[in-house]
C-alpha positions in Angstrom: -80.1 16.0 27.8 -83.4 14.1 28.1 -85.0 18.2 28.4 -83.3 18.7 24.9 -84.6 16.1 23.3 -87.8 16.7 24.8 -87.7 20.2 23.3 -86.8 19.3 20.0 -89.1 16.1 19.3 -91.4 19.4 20.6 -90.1 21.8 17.9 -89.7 18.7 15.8 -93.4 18.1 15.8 -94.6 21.7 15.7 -92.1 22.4 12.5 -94.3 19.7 10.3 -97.3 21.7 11.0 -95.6 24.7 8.7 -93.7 22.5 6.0 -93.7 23.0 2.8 -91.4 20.8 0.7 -88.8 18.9 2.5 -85.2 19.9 1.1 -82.0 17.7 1.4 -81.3 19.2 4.5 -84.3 18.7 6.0 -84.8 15.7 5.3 -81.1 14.7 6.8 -82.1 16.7 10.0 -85.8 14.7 10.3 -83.6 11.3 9.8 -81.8 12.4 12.9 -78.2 12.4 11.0 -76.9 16.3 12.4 -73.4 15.9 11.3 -74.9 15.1 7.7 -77.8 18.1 7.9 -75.4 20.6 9.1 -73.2 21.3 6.4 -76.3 20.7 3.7 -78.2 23.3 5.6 -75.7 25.6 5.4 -75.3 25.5 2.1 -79.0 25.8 1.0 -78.9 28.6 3.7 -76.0 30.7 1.5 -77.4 29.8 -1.8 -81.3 31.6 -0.7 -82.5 27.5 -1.6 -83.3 26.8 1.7 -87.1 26.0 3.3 -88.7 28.7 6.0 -87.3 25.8 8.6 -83.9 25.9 7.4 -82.7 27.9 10.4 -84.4 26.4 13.0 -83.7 22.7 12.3 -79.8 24.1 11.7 -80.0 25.2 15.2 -81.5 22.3 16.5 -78.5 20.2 14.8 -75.9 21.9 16.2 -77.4 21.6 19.9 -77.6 17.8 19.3 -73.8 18.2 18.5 -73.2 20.4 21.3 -72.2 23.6 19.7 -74.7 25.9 21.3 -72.5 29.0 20.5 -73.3 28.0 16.6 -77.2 27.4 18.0 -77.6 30.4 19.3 -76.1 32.7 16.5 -78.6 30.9 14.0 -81.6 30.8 16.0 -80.8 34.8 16.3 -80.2 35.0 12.9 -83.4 33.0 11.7 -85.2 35.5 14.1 -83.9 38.7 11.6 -85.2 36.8 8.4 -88.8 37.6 6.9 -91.2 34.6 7.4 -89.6 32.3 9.4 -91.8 31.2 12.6 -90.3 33.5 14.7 -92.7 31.8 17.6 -90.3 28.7 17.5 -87.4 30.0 16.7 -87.5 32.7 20.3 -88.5 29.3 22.2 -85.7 27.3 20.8 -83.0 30.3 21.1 -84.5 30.5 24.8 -83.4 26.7 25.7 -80.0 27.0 24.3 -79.7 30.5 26.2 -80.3 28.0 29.4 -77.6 25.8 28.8 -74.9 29.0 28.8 -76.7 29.5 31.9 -78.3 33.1 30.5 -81.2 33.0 32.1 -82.2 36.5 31.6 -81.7 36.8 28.0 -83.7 33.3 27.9 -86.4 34.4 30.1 -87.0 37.8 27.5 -86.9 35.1 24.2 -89.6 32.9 25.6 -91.6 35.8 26.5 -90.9 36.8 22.6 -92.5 33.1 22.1 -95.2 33.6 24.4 -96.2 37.1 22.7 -96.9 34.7 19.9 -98.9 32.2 21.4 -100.2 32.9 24.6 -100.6 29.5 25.4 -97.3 27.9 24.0 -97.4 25.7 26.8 -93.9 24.3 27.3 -92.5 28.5 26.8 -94.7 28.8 30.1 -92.9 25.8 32.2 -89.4 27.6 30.5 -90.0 30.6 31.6 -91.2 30.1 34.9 -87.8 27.6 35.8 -85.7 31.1 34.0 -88.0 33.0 37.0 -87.1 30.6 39.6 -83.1 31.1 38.6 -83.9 34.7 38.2 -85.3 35.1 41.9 -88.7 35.9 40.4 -90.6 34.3 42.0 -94.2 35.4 42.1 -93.3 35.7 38.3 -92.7 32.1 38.2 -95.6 31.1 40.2 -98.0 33.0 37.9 -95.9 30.9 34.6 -96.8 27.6 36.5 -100.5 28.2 37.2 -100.9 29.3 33.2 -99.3 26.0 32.6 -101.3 24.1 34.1 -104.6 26.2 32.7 -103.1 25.2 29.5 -101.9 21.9 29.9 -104.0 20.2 33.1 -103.6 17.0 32.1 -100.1 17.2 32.1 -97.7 14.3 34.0 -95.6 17.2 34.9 -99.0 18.8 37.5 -97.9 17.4 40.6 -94.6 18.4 40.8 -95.7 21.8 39.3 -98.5 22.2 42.0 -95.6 21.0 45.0 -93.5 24.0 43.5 -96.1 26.4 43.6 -96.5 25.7 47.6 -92.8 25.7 48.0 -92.8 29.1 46.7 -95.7 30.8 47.5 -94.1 29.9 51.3 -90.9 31.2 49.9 -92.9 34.4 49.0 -94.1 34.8 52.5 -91.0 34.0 53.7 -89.2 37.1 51.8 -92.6 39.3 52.1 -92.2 39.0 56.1 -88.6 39.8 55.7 -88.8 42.6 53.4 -91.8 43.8 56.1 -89.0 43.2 59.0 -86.2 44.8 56.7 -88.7 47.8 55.8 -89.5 48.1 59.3 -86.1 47.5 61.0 -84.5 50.4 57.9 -87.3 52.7 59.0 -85.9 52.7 62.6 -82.8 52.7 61.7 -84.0 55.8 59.9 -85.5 57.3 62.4 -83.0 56.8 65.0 -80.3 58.0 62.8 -83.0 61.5 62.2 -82.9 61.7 65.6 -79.0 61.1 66.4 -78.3 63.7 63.4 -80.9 66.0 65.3 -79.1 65.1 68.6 -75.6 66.1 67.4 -77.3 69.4 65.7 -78.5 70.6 68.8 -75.4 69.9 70.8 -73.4 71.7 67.9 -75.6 74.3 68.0 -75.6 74.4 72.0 -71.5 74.1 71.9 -71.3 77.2 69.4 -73.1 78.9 71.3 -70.8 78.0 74.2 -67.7 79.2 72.3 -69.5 82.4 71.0 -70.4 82.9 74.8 -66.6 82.2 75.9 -65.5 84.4 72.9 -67.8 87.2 73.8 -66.5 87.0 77.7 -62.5 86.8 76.5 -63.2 89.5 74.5 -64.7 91.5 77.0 -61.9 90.8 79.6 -59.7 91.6 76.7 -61.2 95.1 76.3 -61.1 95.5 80.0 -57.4 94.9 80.2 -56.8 97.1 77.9 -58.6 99.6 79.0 -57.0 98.8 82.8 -53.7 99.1 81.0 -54.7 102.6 78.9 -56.1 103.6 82.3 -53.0 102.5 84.1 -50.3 104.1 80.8 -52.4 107.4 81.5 -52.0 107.6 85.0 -48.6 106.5 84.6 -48.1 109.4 82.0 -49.8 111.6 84.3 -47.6 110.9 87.9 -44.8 111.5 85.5 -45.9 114.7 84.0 -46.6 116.2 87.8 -43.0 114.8 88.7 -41.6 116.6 85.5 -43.5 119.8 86.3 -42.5 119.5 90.1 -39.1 118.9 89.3 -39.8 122.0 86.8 -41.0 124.1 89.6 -38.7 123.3 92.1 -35.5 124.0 89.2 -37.7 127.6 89.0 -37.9 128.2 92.6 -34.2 127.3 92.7 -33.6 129.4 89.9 -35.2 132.4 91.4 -33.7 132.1 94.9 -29.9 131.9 92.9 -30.8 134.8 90.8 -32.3 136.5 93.9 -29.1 135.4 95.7 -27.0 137.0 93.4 -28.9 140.2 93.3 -29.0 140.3 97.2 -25.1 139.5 97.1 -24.5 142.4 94.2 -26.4 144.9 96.0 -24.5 144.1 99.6 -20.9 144.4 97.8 -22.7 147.9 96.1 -23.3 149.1 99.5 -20.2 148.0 100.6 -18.5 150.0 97.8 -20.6 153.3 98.5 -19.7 152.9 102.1 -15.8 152.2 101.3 -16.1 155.0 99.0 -18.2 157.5 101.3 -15.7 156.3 104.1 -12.9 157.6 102.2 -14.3 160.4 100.8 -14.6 161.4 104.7 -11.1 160.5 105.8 -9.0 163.9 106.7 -6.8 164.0 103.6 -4.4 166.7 105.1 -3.1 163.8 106.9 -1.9 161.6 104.3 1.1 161.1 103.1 3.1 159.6 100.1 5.7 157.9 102.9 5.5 154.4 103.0 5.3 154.1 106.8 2.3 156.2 106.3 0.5 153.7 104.1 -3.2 152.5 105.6 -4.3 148.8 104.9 -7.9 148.4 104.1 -8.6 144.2 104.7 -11.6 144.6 102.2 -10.5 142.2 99.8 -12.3 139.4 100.6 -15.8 140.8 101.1 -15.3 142.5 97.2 -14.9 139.4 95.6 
């Protein structure tokens, strides 16, 4: 609280430099009665009666009432209306940004402020303790130093200067890591390069492997079959001689019956001429029609 009142006895002061006529509310708000200002303010706000500070010291009442949501929606509204001191109005909207704990959107209104005044001291010291919350800190260090160009004789030095060693050794601090982090992510990097190169070459190497073991099964595969076409053909073949063999040896057997037969026709043909030249020789004077005289001729069997 004692930073809040600090900052508005601040505003406080620098708003009488740029009055013109006090208005009711005004005056309410200078007598340090907010809960009486407000609602007067408001009003001369609506009714366009209101002085160039209107806004800002209607802000400033509802921080000293804590109702910073209310502060910061007027602040940002005084910033959107013509000819209001938009220096002290960014600076005031930046302090109750900080107490919502938005240091960010602080940090970019005192830098509005700053734009203004490049040597609004106390938007310097803000926005170097926004830095500090922010992480920035060689941002915050380079706010410091300008304060203390600007204000040297300020009570606050000492403690400025003790912060500006603390973090200029915080600097180093996170300079040496990011160096070590850079350094350690580069060989990281390069180890990981060369394990994705590794496992390349030994993909490369193994599909070279299975093309080699392809090629060789394939080979052994043409090879069987050409053992087995080989081995079907010769097959074929043994059977074909076999079949023809057995042909010829059917023919010779063939032959030899139908040479058989002829031999065995032509013997019974002699046999016949000779029965019949035998007879034909045969004294027929001698024959008679008597049964006693009858001749038996066992040829029977051979004329079958």
């Amino acid at each position: 609280m004692k930073k809040i009142f600090l900052c508005i006895l601040f505003v406080f002061y620098t708003a009488l430099l740029f009055s013109q006529a006090d208005t009711e509310g005004d005056s309410l708000f200078k007598s340090n009665q907010p809960e009486l200002a407000i609602p007067v303010l408001e009003g001369e706000i609506e009714n366009g009666t209101n002085s160039l500070n209107a806004f800002n010291y209607l802000g400033l009442c509802y921080l000293q009432t804590d109702e910073n949501e209310k502060a910061v929606e007027i602040f940002q509204k005084g910033l959107s209306v013509p000819r209001t001191n938009k220096k002290i109005l960014a600076y005031n909207l930046g302090n109750a940004l900080i107490i919502q704990n938005r240091y960010e959107e602080a940090r970019k209104n005192f830098s509005l402020a700053i734009s203004a005044d490049p040597e609004f001291a106390d938007a310097l010291l803000n926005r170097a303790n926004c830095e500090i919350k922010l992480g920035l800190f060689p941002e915050a260090v380079e706010d410091y130093r300008k304060f203390i160009q600007v204000r040297p004789d300020s009570e606050q030095k000492d403690n400025i200067l003790m912060i500006i060693d603390l973090l200029d050794g915080e600097i180093k601090r996170i300079e040496e890591e990011e160096r070590f982090a850079a350094a350690e992510a580069e060989r990281i990097a390069a180890e990981e390069q060369r394990l994705a190169e590794e496992m390349e070459r030994q993909r490369i190497e193994e599909e070279k492997r299975l093309e080699e073991q392809r090629r060789i099964e394939e080979e052994r595969r043409l090879e069987e079959e050409r053992r087995l076409a080989e081995q079907k053909a010769e097959e074929e073949r043994r059977l074909a001689e076999q079949r023809a063999e057995e042909e010829r040896i059917r023919e010779e057997q063939r032959i030899a019956e139908e040479e058989r037969k002829k031999a065995e026709a032509e013997r019974r043909r002699k046999l016949l001429e000779e029965v019949a030249g035998s007879l034909q020789n045969s004294d027929t004077t001698s024959l008679t029609s008597g049964a006693e005289d009858i001749i038996d001729y066992d040829y029977e069997s051979e004329l079958d």
